[in-house]
C-alpha positions as a Markdown table, in Angstrom:
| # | Residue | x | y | z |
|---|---|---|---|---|
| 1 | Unk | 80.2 | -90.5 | -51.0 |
| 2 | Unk | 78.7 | -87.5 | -50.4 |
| 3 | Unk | 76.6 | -86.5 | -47.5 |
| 4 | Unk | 72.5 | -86.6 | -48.0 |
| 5 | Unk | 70.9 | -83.2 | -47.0 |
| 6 | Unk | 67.4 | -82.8 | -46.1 |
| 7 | Unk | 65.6 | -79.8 | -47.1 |
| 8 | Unk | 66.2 | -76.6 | -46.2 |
| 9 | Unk | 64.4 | -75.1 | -43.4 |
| 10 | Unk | 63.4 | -71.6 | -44.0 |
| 11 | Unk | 64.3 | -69.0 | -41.3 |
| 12 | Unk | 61.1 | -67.5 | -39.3 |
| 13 | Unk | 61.5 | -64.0 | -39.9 |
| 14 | Unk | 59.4 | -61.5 | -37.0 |
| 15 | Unk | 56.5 | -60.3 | -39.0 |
| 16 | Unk | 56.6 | -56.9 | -39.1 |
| 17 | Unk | 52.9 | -55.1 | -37.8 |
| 18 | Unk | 52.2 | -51.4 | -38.8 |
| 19 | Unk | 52.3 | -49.2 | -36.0 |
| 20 | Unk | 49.0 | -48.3 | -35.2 |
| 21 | Unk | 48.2 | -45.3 | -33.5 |
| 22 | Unk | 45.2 | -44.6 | -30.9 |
| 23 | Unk | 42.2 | -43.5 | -32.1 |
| 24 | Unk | 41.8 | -39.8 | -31.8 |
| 25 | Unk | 39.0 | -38.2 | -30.2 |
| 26 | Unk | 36.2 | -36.1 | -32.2 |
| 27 | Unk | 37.9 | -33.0 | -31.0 |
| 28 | Unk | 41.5 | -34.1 | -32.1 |
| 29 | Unk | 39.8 | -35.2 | -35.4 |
| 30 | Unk | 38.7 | -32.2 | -35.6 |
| 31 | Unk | 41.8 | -30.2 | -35.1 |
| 32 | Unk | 43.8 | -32.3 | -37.4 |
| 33 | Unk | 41.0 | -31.3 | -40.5 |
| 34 | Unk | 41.6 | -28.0 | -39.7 |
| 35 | Unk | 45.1 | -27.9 | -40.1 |
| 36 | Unk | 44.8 | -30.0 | -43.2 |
| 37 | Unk | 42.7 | -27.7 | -45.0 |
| 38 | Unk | 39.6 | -29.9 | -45.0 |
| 39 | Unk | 36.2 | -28.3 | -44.5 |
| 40 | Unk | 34.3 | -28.8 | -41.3 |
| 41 | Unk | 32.3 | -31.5 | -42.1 |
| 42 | Unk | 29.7 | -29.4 | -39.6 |
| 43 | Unk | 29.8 | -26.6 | -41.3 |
| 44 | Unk | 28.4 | -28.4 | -44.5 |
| 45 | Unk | 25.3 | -29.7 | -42.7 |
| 46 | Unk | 22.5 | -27.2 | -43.0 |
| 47 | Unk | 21.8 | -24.5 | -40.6 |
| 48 | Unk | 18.8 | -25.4 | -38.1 |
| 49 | Unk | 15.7 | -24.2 | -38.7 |
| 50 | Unk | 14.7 | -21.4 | -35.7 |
| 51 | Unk | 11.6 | -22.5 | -34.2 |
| 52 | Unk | 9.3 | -19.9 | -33.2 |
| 53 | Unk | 8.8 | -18.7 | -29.7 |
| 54 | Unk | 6.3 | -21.1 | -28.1 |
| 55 | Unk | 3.3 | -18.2 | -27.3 |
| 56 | Unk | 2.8 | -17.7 | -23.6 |
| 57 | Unk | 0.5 | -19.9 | -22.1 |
| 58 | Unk | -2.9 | -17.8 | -21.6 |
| 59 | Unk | -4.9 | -17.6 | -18.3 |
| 60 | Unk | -8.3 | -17.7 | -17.7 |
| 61 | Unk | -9.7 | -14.5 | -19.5 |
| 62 | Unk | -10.2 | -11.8 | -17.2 |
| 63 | Unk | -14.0 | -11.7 | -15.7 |
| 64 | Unk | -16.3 | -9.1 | -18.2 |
| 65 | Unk | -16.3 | -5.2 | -16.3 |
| 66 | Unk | -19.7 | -5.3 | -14.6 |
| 67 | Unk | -21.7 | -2.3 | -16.6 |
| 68 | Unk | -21.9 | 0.9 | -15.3 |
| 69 | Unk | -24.6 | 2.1 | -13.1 |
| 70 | Unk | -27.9 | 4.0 | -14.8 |
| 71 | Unk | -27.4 | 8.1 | -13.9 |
| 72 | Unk | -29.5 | 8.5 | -10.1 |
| 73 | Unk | -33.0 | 9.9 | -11.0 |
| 74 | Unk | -32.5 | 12.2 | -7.4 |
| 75 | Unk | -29.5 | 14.2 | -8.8 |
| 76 | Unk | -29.8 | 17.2 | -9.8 |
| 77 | Unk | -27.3 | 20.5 | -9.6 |
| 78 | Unk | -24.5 | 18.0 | -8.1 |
| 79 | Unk | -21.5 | 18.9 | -10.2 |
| 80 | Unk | -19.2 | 16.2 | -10.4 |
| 81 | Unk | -16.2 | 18.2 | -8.5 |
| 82 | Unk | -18.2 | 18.5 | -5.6 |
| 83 | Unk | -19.1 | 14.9 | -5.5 |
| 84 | Unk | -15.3 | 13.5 | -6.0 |
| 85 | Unk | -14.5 | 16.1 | -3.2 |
| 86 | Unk | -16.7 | 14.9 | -1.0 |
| 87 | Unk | -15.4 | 11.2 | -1.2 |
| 88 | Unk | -11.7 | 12.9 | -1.0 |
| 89 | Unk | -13.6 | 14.3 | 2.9 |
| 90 | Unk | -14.7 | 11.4 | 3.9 |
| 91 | Unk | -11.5 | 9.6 | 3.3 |
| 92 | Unk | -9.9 | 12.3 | 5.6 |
| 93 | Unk | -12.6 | 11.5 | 7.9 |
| 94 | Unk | -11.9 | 8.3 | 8.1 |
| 95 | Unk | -8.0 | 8.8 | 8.9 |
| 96 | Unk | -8.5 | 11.1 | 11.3 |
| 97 | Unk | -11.4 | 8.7 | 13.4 |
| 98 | Unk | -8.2 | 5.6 | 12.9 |
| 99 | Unk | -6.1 | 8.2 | 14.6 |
| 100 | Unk | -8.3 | 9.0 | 18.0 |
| 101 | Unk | -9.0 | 4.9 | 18.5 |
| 102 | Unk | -5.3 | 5.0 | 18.0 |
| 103 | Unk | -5.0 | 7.3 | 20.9 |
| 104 | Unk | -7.9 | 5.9 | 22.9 |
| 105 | Unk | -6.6 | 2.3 | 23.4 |
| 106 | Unk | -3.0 | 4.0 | 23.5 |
| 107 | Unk | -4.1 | 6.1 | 27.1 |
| 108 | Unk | -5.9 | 2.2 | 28.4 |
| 109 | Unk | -2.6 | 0.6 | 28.1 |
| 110 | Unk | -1.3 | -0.6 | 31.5 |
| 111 | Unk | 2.1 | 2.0 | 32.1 |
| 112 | Unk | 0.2 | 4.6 | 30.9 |
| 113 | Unk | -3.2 | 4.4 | 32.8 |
| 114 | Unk | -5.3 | 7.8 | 31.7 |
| 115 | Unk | -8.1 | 6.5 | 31.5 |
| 116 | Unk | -10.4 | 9.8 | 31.1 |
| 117 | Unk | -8.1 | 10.6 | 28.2 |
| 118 | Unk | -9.0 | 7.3 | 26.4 |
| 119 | Unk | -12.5 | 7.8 | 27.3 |
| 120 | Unk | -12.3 | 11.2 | 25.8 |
| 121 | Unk | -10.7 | 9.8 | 22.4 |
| 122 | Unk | -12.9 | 7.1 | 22.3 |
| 123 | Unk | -15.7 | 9.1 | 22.3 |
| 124 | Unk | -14.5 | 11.5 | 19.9 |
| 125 | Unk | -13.7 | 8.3 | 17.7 |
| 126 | Unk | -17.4 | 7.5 | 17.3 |
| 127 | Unk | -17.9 | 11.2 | 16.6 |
| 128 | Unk | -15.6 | 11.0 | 13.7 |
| 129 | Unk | -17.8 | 7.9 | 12.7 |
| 130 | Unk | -20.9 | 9.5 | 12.5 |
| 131 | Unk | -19.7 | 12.2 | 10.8 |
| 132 | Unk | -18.7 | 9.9 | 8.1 |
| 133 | Unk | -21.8 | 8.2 | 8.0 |
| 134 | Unk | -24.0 | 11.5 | 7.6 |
| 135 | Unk | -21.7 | 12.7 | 4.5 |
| 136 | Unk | -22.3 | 9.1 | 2.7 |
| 137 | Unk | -25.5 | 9.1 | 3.4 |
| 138 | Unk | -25.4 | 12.9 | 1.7 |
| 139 | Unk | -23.6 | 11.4 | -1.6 |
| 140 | Unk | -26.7 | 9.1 | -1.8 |
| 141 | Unk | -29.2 | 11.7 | -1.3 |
| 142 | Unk | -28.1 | 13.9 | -4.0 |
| 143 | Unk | -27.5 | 11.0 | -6.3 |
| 144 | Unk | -23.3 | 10.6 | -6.0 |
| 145 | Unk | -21.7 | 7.5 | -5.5 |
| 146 | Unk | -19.3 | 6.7 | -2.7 |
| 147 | Unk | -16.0 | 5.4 | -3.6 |
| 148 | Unk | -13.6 | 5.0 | -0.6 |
| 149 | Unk | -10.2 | 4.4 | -1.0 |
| 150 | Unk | -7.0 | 3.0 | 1.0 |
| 151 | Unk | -7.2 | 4.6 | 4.4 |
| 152 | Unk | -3.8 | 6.2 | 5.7 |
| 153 | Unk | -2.9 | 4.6 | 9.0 |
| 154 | Unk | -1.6 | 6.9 | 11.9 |
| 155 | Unk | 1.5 | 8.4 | 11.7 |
| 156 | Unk | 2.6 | 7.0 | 15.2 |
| 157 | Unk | 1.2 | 4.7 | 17.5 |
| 158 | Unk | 2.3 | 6.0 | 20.7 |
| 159 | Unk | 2.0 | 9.9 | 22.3 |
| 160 | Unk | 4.9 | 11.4 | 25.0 |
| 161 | Unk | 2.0 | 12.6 | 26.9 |
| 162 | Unk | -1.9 | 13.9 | 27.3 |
| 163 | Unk | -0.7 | 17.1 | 26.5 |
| 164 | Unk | 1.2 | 16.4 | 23.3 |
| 165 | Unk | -2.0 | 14.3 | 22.3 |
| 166 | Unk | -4.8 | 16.8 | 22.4 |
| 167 | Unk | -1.8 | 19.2 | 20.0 |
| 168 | Unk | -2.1 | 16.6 | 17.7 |
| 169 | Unk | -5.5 | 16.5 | 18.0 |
| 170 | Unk | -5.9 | 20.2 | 17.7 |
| 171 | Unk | -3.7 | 20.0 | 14.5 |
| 172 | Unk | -6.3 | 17.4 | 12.9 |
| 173 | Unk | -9.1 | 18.6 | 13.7 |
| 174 | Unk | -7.8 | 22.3 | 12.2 |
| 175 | Unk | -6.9 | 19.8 | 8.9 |
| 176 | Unk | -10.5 | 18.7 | 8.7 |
| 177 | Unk | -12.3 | 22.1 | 9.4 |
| 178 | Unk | -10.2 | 23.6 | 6.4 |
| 179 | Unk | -11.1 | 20.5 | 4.6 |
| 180 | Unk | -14.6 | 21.3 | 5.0 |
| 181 | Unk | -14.1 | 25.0 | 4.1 |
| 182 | Unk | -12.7 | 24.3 | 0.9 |
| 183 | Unk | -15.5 | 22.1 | 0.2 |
| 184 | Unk | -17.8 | 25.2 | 1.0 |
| 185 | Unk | -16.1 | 27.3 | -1.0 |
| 186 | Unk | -16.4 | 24.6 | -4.4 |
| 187 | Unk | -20.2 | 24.6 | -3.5 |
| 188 | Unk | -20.7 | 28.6 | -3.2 |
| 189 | Unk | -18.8 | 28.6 | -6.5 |
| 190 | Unk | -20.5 | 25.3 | -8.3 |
| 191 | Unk | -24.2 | 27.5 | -6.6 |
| 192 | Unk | -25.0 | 24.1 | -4.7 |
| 193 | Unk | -27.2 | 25.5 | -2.1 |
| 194 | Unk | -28.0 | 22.6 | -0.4 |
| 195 | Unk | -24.5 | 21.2 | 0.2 |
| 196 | Unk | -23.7 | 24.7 | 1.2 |
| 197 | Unk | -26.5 | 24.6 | 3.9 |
| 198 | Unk | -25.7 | 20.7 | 5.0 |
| 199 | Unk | -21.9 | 21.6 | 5.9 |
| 200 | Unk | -22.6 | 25.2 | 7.8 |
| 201 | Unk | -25.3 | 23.4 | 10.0 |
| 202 | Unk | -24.0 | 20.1 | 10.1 |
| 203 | Unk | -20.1 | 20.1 | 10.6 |
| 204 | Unk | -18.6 | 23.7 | 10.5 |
| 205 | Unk | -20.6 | 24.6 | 13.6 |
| 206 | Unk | -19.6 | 21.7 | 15.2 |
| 207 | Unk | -16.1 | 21.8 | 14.4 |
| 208 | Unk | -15.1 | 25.0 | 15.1 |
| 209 | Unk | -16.4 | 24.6 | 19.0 |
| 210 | Unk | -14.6 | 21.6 | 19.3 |
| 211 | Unk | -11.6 | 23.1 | 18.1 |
| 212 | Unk | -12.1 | 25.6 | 20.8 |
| 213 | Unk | -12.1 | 23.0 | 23.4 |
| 214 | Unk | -9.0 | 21.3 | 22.2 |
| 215 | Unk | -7.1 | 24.4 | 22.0 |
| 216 | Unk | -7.9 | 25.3 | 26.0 |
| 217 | Unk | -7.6 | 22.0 | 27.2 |
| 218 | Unk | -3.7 | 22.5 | 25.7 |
| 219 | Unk | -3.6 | 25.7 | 27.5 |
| 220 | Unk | -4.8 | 24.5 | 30.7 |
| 221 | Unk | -2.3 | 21.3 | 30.7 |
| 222 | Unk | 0.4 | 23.7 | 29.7 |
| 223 | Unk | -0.7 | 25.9 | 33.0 |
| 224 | Unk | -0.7 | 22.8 | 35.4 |
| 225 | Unk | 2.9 | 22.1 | 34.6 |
| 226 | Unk | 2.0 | 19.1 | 32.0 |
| 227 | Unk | 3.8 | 17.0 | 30.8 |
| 228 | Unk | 6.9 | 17.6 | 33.6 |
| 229 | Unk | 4.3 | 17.5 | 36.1 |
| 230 | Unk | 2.9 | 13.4 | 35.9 |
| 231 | Unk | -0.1 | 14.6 | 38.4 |
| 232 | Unk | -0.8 | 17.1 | 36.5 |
| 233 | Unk | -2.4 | 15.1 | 33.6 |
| 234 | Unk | -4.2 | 12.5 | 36.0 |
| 235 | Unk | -6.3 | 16.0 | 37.5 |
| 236 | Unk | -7.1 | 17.3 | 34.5 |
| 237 | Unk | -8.4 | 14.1 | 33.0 |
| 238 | Unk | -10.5 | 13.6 | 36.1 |
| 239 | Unk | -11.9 | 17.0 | 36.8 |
| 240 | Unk | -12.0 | 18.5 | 33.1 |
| 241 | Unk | -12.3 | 15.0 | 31.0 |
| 242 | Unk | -14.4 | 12.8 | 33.7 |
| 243 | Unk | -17.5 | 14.1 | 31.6 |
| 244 | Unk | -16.5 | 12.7 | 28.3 |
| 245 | Unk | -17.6 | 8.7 | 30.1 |
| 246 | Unk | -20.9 | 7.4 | 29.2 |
């Protein structure tokens, strides 16, 4: 008798899964194209389109040049030279006039205490002024216009001593008078009569006797002993200068 047999169990074999590997990276894709032979798939798109520049973005338009002035009805025989070298004086005017209030509030200062030599700047600072004033007010008479420009400041803001002041002083006011002499010599040439007659009378005479004083006042301090001499200074200022205060 033979034995019964149930059915046959089939073996459970281990299903086999295909290896996966990790997903690459767009650079890695990339790279493994390349080496295949396989066109960038970037280099098929289209090229982008270059925009133009956006334009600058504008400011407010600049304000409209006032127009010029009508010619003066007054002028007459006022060559143009002689009216830009005038405004070129007065510019030196004004420099040198910066200059002695330089020098006037330099001598009031506290360690330095001459105060007849700041008196005496001072007052040659409002001399300066005036002088300015009369030449403008001679651009307008013969029909010129005024046109200042930047002012040079002084060279140096403080002096060694009174002595070496009025040198520099001397030295400026030499500056201006051959200022003024070239400015006679344009007129005799340009046959300006008048403007040849306003700076003899007006500012030559003046400045060469105040060039005379300057100069002796620096031989006088040099004679004193000035500047080795501190008391030297104080007399002159108070016996020579003391008439120079208002």
């Amino acid at each position: 008798m033979g034995m019964i047999r149930g059915p046959r169990r089939r073996r459970l074999r281990p299903r086999r899964c295909p290896i996966r590997s990790p997903p690459l990276s767009p650079r890695h894709g990339a790279l493994l194209a390349f080496l295949a032979g396989e066109p960038d798939p970037q280099a098929l798109l289209p090229a982008p389109l270059a925009l133009p520049p956006e334009p600058p973005m504008e400011g407010p338009p600049p304000p409209p040049q006032p127009p010029l002035p009508p010619p003066s009805l007054v002028r007459q025989n006022y060559h143009p030279e002689c009216e830009a070298a005038l405004n070129k004086h007065i510019n030196l005017e004004l420099h040198v006039s910066y200059v002695y209030l330089a020098m006037a509030f330099y001598f009031d200062r506290q360690e330095v205490a001459l105060k007849h030599f700041a008196t005496f700047f001072l007052w040659q600072w409002r001399e300066e002024w005036e002088q300015v004033q009369t030449l403008m007010r001679l651009q307008n008479q013969r029909g010129g216009r005024i046109r200042l420009s930047d002012i040079r400041r002084p060279d140096r803001s403080r002096w060694e001593s009174g002595r070496a002041a009025m040198k520099h002083a001397l030295q400026m006011e030499r500056m201006v008078n051959q200022s003024l002499l070239g400015l006679f010599h344009l007129a005799t040439i340009k046959n300006d009569a008048h403007l040849c007659d306003f700076l003899e009378h007006h500012h030559l005479r003046q400045d060469v006797r105040f060039i005379r004083n300057v100069a002796a006042s620096v031989v006088n301090l040099r004679r004193l002993g000035a500047p080795e001499d501190s008391l030297a200074e104080y007399l002159f200022g108070k016996l020579t200068l003391g008439g120079s205060e208002n």
